[in-house]
mmCIF file of the N, C-alpha and C atoms, coordinates in Angstrom:
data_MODEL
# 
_entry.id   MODEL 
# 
loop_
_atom_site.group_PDB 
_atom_site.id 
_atom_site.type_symbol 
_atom_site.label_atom_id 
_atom_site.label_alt_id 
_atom_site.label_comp_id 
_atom_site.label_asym_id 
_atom_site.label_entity_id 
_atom_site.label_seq_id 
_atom_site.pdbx_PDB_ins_code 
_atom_site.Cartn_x 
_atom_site.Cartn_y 
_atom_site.Cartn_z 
_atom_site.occupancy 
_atom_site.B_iso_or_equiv 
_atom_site.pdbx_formal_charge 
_atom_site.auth_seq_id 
_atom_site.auth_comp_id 
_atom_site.auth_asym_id 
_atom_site.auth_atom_id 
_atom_site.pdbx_PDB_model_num 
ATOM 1   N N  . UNK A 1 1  ? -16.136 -84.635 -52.334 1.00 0.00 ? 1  UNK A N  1 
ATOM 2   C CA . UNK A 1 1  ? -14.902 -84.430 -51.596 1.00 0.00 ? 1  UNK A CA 1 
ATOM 3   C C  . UNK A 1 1  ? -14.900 -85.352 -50.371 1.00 0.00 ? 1  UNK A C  1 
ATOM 4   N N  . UNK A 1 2  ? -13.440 -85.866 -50.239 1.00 0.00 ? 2  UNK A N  1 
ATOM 5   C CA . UNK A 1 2  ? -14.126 -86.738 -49.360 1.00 0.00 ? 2  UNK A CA 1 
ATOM 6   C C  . UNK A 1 2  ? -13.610 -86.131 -47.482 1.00 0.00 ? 2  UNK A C  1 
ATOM 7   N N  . UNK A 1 3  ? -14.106 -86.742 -46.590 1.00 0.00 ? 3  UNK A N  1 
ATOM 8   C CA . UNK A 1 3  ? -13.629 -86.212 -45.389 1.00 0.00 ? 3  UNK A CA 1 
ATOM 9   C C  . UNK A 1 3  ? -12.543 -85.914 -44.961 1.00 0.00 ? 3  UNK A C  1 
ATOM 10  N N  . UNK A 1 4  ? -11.624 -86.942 -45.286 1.00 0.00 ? 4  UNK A N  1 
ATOM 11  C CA . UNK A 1 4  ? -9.616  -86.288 -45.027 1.00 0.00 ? 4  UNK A CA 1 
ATOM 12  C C  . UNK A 1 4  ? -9.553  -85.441 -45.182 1.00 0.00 ? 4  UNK A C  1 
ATOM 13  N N  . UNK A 1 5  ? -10.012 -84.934 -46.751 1.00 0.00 ? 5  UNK A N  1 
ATOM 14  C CA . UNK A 1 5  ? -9.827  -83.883 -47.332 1.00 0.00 ? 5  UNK A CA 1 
ATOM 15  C C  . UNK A 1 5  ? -10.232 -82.868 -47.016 1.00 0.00 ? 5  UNK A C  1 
ATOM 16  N N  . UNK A 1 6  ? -11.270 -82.523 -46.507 1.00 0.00 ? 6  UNK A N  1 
ATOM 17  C CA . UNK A 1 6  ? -12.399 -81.793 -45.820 1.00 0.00 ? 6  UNK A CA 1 
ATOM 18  C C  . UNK A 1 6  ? -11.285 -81.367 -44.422 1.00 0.00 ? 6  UNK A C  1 
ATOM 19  N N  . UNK A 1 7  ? -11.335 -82.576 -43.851 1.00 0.00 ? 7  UNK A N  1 
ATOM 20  C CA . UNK A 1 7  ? -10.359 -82.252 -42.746 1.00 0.00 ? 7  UNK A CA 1 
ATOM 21  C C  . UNK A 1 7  ? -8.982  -81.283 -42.530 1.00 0.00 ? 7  UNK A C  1 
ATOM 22  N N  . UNK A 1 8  ? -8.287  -81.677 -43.586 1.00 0.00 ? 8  UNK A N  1 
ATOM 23  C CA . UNK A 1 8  ? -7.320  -82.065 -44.010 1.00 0.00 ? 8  UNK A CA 1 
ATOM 24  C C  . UNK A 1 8  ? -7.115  -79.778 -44.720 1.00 0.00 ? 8  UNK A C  1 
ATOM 25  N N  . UNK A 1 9  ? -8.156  -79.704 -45.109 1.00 0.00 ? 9  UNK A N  1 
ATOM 26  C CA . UNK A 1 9  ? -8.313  -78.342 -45.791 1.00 0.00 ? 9  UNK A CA 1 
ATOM 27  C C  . UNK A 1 9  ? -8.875  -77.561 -44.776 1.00 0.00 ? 9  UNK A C  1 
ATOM 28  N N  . UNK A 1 10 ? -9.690  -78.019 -43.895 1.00 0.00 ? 10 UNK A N  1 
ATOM 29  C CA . UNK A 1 10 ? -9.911  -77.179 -42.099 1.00 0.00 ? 10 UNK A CA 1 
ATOM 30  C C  . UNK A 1 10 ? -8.809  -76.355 -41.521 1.00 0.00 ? 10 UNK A C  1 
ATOM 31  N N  . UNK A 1 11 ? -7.988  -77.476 -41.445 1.00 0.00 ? 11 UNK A N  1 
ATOM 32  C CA . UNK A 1 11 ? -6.855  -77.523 -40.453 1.00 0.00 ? 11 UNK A CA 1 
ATOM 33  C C  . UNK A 1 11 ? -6.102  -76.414 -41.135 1.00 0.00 ? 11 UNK A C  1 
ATOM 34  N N  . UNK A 1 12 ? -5.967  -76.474 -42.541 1.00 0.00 ? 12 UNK A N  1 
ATOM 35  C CA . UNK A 1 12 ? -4.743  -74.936 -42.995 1.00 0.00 ? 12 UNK A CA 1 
ATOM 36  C C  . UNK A 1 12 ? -5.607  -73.942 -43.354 1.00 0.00 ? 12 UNK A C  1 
ATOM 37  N N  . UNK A 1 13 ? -7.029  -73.794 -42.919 1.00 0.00 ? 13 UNK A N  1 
ATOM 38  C CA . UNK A 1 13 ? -7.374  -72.764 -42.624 1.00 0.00 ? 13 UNK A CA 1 
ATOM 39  C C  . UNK A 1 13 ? -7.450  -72.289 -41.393 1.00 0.00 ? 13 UNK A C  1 
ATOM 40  N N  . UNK A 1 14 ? -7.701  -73.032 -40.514 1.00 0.00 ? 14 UNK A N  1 
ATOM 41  C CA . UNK A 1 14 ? -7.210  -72.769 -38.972 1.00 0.00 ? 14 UNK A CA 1 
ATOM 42  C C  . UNK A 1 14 ? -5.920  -72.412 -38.778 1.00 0.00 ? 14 UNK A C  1 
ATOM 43  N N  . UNK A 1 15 ? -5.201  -72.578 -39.455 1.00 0.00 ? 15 UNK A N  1 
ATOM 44  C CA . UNK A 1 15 ? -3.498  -72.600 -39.296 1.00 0.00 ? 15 UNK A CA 1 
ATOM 45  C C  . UNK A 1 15 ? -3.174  -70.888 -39.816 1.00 0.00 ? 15 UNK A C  1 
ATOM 46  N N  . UNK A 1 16 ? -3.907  -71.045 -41.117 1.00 0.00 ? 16 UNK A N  1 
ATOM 47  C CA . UNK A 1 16 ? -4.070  -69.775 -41.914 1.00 0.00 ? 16 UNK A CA 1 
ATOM 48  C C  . UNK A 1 16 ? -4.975  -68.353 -41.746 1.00 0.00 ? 16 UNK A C  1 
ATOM 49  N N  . UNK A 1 17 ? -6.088  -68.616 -41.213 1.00 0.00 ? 17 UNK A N  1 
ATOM 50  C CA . UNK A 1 17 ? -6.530  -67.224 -40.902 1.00 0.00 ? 17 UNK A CA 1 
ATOM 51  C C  . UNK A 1 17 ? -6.369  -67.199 -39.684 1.00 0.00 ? 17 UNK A C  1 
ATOM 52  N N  . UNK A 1 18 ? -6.815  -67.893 -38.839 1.00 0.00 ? 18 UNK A N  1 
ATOM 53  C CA . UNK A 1 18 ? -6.089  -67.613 -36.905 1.00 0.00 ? 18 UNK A CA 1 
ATOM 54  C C  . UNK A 1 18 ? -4.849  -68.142 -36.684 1.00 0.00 ? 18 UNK A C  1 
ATOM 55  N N  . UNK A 1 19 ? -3.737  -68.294 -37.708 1.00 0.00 ? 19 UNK A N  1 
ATOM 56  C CA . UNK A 1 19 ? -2.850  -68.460 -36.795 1.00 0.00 ? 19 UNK A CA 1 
ATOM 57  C C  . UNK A 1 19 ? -2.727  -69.814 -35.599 1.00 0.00 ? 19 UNK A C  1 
ATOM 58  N N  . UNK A 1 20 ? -3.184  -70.445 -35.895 1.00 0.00 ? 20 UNK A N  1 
ATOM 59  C CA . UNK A 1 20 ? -3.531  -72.007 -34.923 1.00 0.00 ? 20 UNK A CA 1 
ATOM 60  C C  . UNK A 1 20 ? -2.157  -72.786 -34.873 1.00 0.00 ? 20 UNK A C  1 
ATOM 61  N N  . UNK A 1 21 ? -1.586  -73.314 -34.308 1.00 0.00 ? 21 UNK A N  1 
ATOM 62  C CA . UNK A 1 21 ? -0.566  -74.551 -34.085 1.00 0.00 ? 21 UNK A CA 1 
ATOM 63  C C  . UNK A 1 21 ? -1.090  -75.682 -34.665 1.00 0.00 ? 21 UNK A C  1 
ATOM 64  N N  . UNK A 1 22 ? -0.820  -75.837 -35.601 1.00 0.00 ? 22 UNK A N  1 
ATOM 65  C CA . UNK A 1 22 ? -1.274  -77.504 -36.404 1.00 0.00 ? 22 UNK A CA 1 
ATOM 66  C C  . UNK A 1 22 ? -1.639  -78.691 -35.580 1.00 0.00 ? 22 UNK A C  1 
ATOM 67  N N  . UNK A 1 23 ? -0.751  -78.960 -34.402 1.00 0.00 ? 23 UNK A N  1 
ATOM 68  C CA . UNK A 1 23 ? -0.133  -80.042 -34.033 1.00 0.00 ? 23 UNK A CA 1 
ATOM 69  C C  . UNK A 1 23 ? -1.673  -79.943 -32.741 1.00 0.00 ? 23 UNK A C  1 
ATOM 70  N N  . UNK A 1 24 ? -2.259  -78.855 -32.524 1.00 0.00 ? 24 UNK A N  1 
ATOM 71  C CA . UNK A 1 24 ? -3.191  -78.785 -31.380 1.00 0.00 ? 24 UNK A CA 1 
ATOM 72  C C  . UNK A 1 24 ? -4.494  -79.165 -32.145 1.00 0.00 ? 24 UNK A C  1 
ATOM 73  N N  . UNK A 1 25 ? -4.617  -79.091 -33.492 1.00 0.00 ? 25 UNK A N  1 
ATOM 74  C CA . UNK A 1 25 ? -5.993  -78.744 -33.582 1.00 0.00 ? 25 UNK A CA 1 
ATOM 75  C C  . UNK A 1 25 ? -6.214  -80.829 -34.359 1.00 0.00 ? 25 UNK A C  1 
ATOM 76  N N  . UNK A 1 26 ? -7.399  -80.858 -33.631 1.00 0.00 ? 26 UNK A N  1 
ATOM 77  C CA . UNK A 1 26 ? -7.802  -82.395 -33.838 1.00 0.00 ? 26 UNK A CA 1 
ATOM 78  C C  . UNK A 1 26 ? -9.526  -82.191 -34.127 1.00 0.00 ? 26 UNK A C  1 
ATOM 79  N N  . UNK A 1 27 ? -10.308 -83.552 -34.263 1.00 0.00 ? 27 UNK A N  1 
ATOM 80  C CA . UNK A 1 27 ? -11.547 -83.407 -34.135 1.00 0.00 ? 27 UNK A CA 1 
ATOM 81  C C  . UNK A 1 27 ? -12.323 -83.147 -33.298 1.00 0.00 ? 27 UNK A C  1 
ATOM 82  N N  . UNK A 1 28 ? -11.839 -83.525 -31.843 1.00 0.00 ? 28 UNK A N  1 
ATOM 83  C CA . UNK A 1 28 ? -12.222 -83.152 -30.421 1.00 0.00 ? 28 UNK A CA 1 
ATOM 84  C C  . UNK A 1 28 ? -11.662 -81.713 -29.827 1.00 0.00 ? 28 UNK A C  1 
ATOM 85  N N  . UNK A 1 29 ? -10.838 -81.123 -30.516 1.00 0.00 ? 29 UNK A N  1 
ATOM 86  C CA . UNK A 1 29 ? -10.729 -79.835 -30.133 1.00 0.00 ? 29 UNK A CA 1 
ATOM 87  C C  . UNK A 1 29 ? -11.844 -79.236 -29.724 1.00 0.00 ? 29 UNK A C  1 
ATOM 88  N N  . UNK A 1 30 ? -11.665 -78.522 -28.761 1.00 0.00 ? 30 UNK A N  1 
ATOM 89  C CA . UNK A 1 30 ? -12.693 -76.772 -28.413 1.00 0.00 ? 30 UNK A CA 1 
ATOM 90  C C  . UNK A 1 30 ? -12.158 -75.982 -29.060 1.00 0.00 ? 30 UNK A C  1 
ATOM 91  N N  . UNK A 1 31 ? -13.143 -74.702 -29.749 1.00 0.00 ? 31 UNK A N  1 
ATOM 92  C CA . UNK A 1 31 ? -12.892 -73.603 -30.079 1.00 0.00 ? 31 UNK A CA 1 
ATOM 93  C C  . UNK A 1 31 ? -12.073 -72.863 -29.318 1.00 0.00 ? 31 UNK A C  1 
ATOM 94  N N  . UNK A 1 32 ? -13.038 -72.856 -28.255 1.00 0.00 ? 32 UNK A N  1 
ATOM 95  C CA . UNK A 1 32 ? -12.453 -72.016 -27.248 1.00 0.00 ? 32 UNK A CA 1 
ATOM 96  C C  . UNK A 1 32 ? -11.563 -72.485 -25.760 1.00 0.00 ? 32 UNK A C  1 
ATOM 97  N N  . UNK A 1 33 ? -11.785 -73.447 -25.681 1.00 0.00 ? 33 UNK A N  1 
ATOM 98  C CA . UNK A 1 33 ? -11.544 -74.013 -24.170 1.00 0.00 ? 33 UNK A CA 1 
ATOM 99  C C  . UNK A 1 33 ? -9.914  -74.422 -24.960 1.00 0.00 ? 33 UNK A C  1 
ATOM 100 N N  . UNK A 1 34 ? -10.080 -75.651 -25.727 1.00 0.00 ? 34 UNK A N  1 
ATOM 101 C CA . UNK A 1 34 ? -8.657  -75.838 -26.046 1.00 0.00 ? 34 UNK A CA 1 
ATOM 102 C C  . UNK A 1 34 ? -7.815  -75.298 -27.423 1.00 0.00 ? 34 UNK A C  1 
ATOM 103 N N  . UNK A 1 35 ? -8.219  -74.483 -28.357 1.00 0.00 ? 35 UNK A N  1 
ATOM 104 C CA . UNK A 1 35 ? -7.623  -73.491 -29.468 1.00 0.00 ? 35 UNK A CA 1 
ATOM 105 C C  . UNK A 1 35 ? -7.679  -72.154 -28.631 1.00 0.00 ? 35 UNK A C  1 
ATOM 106 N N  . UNK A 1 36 ? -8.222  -71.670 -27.741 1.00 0.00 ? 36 UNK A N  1 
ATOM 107 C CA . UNK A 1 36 ? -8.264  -70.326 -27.367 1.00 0.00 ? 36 UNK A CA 1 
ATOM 108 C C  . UNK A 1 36 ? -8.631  -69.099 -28.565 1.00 0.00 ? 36 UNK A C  1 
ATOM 109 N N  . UNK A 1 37 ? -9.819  -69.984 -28.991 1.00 0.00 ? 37 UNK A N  1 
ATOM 110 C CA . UNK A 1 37 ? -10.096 -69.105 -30.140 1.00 0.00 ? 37 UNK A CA 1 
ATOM 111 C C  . UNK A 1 37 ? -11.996 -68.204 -29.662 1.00 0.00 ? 37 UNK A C  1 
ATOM 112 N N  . UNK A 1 38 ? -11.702 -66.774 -29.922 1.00 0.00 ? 38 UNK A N  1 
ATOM 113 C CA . UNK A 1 38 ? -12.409 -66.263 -29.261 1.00 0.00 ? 38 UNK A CA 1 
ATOM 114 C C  . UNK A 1 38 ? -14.183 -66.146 -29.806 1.00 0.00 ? 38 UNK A C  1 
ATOM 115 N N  . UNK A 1 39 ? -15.012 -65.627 -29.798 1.00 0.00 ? 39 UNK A N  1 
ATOM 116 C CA . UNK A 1 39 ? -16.055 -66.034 -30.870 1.00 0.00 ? 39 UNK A CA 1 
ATOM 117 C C  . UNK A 1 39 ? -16.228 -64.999 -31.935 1.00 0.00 ? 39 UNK A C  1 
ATOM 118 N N  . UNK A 1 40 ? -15.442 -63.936 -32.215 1.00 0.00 ? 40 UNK A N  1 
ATOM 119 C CA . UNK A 1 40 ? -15.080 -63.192 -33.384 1.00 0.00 ? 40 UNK A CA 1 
ATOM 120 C C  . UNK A 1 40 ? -13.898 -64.470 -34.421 1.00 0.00 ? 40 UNK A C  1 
ATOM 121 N N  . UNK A 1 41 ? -13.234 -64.941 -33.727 1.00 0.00 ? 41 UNK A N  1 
ATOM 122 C CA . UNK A 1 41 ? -12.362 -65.385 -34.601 1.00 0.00 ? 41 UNK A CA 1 
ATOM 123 C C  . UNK A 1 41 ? -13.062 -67.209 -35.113 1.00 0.00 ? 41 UNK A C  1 
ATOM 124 N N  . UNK A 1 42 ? -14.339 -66.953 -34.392 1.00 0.00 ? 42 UNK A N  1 
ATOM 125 C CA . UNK A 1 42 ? -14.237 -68.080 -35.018 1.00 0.00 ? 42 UNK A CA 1 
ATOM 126 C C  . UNK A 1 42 ? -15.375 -68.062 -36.166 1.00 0.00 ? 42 UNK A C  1 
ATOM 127 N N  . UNK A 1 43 ? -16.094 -66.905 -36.297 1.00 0.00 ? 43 UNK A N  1 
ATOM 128 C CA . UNK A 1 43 ? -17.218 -66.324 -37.402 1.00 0.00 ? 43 UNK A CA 1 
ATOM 129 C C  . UNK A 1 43 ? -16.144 -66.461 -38.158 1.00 0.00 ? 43 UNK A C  1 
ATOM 130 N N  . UNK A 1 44 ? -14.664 -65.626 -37.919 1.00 0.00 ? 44 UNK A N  1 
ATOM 131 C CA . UNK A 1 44 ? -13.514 -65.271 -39.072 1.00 0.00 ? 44 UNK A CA 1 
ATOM 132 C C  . UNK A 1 44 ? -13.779 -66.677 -39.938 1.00 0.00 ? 44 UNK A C  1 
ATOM 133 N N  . UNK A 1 45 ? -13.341 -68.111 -38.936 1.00 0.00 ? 45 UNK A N  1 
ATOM 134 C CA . UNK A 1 45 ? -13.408 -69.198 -39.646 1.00 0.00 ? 45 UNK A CA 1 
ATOM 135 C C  . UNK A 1 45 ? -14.667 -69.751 -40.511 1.00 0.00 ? 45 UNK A C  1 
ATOM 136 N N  . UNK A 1 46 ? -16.001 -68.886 -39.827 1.00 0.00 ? 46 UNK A N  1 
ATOM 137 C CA . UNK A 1 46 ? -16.792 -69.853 -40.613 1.00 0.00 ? 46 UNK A CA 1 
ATOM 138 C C  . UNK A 1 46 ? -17.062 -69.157 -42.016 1.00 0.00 ? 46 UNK A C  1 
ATOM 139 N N  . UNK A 1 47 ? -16.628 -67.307 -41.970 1.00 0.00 ? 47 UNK A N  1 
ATOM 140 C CA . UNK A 1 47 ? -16.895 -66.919 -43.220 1.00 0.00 ? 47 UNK A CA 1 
ATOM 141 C C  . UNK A 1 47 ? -15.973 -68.052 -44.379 1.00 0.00 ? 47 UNK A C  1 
ATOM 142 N N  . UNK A 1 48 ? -14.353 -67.950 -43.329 1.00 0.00 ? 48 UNK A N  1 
ATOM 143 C CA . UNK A 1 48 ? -13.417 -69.071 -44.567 1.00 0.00 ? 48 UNK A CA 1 
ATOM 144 C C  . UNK A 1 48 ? -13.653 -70.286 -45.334 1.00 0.00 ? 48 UNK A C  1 
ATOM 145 N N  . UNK A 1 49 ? -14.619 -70.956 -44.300 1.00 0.00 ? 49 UNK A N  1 
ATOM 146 C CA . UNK A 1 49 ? -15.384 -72.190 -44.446 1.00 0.00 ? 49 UNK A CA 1 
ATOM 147 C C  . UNK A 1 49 ? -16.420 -71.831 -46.003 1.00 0.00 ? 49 UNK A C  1 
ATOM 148 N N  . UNK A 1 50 ? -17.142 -70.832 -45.612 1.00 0.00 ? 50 UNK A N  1 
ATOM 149 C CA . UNK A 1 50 ? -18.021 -70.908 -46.359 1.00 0.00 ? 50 UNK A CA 1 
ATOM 150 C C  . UNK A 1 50 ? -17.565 -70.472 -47.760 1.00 0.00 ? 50 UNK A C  1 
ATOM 151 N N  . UNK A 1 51 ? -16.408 -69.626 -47.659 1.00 0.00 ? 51 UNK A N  1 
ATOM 152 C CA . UNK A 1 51 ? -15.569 -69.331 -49.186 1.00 0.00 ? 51 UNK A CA 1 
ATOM 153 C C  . UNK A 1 51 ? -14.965 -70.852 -49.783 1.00 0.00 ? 51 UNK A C  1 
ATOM 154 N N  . UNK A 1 52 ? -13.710 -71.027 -48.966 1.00 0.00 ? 52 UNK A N  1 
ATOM 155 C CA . UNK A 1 52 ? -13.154 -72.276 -49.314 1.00 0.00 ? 52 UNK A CA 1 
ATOM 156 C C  . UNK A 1 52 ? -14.474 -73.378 -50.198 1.00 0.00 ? 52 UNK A C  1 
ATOM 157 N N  . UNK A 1 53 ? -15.425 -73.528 -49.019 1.00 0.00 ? 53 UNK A N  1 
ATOM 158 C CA . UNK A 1 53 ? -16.002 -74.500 -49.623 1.00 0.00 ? 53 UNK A CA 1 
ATOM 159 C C  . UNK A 1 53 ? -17.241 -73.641 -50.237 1.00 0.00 ? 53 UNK A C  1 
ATOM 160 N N  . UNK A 1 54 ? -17.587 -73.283 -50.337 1.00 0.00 ? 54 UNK A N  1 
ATOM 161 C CA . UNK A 1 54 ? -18.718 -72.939 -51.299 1.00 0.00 ? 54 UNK A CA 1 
ATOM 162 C C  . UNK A 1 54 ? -20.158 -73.388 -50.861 1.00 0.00 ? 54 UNK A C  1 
ATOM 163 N N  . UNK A 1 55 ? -20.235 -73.144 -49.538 1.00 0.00 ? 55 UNK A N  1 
ATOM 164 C CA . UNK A 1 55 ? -21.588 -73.442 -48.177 1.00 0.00 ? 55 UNK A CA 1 
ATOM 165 C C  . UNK A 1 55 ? -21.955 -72.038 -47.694 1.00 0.00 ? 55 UNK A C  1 
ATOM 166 N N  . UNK A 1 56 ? -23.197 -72.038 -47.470 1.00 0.00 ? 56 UNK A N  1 
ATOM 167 C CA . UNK A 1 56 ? -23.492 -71.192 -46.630 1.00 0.00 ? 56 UNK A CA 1 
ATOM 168 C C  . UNK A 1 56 ? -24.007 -72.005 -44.905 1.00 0.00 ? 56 UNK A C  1 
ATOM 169 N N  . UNK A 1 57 ? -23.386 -71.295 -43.897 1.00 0.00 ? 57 UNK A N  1 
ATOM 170 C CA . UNK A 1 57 ? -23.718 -71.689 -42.942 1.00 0.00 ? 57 UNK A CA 1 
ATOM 171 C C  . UNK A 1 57 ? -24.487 -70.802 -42.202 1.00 0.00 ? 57 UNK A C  1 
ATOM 172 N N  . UNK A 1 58 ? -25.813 -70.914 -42.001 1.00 0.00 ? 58 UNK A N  1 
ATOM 173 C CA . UNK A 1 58 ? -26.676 -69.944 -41.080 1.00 0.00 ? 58 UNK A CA 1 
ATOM 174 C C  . UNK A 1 58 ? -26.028 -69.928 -39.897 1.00 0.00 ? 58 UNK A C  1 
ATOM 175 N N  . UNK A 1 59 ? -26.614 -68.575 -38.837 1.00 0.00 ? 59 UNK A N  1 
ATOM 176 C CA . UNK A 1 59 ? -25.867 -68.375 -38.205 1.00 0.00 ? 59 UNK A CA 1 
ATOM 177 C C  . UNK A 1 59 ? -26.689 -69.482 -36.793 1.00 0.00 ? 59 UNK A C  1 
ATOM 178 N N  . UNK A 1 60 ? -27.891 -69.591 -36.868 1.00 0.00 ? 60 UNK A N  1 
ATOM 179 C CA . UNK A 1 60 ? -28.501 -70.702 -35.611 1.00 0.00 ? 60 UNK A CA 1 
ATOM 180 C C  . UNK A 1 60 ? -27.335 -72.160 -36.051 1.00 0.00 ? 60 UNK A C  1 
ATOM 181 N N  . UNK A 1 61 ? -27.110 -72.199 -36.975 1.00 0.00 ? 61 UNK A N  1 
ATOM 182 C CA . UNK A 1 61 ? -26.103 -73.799 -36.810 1.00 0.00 ? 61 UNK A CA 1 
ATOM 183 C C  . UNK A 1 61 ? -24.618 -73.912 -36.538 1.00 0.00 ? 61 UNK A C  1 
ATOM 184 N N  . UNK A 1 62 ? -24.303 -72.084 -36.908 1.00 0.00 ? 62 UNK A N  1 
ATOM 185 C CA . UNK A 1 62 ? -23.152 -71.803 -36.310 1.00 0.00 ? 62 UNK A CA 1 
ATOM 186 C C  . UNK A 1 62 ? -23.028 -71.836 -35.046 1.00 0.00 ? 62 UNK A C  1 
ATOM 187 N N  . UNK A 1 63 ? -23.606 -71.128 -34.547 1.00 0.00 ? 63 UNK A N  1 
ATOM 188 C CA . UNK A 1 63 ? -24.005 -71.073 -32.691 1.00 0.00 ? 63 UNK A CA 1 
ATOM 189 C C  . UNK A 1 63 ? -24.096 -72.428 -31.914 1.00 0.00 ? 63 UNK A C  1 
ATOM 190 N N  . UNK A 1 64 ? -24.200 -73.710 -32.844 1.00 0.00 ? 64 UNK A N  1 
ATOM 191 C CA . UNK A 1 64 ? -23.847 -74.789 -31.852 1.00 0.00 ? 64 UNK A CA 1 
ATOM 192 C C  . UNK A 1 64 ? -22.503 -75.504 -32.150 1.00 0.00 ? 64 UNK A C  1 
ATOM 193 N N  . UNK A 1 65 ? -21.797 -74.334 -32.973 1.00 0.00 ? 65 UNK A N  1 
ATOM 194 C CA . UNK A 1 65 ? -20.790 -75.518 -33.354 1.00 0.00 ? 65 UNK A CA 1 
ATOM 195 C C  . UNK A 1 65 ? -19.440 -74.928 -32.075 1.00 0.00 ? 65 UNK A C  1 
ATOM 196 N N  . UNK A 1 66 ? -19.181 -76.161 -31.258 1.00 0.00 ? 66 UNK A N  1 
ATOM 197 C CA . UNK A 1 66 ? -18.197 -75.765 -30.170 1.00 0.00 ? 66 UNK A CA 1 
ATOM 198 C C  . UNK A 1 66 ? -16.484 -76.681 -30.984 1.00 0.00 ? 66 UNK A C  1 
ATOM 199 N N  . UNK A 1 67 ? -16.912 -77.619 -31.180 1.00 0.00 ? 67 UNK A N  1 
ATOM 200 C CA . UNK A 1 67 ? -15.787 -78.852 -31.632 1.00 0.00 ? 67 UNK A CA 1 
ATOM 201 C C  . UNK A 1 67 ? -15.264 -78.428 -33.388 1.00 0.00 ? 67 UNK A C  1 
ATOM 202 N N  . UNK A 1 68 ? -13.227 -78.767 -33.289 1.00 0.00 ? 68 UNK A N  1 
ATOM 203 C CA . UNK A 1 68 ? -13.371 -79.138 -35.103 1.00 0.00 ? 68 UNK A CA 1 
ATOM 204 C C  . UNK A 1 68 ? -14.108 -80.125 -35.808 1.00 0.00 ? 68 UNK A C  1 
ATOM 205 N N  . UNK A 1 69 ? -14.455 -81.260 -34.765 1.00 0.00 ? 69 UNK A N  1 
ATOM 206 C CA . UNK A 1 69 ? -15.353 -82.114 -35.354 1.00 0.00 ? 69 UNK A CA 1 
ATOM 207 C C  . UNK A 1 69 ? -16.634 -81.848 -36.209 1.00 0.00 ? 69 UNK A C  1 
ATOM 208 N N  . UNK A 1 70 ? -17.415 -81.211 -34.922 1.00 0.00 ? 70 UNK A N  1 
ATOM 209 C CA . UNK A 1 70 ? -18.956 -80.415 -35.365 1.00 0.00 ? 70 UNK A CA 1 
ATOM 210 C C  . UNK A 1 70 ? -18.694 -79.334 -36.638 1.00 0.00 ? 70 UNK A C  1 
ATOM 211 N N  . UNK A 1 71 ? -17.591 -78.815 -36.586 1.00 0.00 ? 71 UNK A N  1 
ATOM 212 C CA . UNK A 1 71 ? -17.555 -78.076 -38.080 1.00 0.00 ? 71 UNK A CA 1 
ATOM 213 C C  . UNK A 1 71 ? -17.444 -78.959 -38.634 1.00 0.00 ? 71 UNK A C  1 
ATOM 214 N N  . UNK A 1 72 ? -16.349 -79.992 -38.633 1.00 0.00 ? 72 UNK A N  1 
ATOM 215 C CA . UNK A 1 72 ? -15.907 -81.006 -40.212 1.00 0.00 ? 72 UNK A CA 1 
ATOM 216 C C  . UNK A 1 72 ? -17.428 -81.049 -40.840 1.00 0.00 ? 72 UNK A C  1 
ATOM 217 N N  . UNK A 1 73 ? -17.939 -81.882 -39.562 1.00 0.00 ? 73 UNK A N  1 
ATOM 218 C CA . UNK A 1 73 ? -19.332 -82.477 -39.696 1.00 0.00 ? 73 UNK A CA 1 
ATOM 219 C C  . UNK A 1 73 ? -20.315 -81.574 -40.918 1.00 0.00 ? 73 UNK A C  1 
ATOM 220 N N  . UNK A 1 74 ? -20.112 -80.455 -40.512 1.00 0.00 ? 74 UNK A N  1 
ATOM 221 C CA . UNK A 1 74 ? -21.621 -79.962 -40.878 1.00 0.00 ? 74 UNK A CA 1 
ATOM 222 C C  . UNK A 1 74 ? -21.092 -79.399 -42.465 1.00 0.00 ? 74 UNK A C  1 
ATOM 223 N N  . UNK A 1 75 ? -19.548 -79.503 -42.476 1.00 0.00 ? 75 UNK A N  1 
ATOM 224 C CA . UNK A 1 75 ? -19.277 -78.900 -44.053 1.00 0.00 ? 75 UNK A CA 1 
ATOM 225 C C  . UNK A 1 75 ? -19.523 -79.994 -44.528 1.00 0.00 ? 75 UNK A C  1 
ATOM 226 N N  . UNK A 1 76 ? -18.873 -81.257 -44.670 1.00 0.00 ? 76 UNK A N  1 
ATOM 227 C CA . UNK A 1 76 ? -19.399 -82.627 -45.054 1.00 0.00 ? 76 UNK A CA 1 
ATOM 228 C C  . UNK A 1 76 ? -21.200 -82.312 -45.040 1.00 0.00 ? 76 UNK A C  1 
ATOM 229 N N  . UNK A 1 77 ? -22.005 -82.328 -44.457 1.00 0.00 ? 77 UNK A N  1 
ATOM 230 C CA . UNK A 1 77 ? -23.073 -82.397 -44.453 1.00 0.00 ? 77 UNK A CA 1 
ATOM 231 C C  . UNK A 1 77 ? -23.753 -81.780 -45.572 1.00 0.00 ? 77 UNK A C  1 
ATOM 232 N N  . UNK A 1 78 ? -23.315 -79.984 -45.726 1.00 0.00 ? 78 UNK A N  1 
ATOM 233 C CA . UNK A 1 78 ? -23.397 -79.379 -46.816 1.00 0.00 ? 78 UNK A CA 1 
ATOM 234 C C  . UNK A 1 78 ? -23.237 -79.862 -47.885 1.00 0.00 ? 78 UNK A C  1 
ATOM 235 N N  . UNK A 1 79 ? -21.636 -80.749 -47.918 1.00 0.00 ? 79 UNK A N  1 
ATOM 236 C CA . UNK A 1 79 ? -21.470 -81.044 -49.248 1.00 0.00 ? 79 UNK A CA 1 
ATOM 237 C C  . UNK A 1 79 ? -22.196 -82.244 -49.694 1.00 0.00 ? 79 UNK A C  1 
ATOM 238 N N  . UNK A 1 80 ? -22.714 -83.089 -48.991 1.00 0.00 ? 80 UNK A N  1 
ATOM 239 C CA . UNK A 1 80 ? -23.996 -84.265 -49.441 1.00 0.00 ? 80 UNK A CA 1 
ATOM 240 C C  . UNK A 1 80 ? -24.474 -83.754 -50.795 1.00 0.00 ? 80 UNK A C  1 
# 
């Protein structure tokens, strides 16, 4: 799969289980500082992550992920 796509399938889950504004969420986004997304809602996202894509993400690699980037990143990474 390639990264757009990856990206590209983030974003309408951000849109889709929290409710996110499309137009805010980029690769440099914050979770929290600039989505105002709290740290319950953002486990919400990584369980979605890990359905959608078919990853498991431990929870020590969850705990550093602040950016949409650092997620793209690490689902791409999975999918290697």
């Amino acid at each position: 799969m390639e990264r757009a796509e990856i990206e590209s399938k983030f974003t309408e889950l951000l849109v889709s289980e929290l409710g996110l504004d499309a137009d805010k969420i980029n690769p440099g986004a914050r979770f929290e500082e600039d989505l105002e997304v709290d740290s319950l809602g953002v486990v919400e996202l990584l369980m979605a992550l890990e359905d959608e894509f078919d990853v498991t993400i431990p929870d020590e690699e969850a705990e550093n992920l602040t950016t949409v980037g650092e997620a793209i990143d690490l689902v791409v990474a999975k999918l290697a």
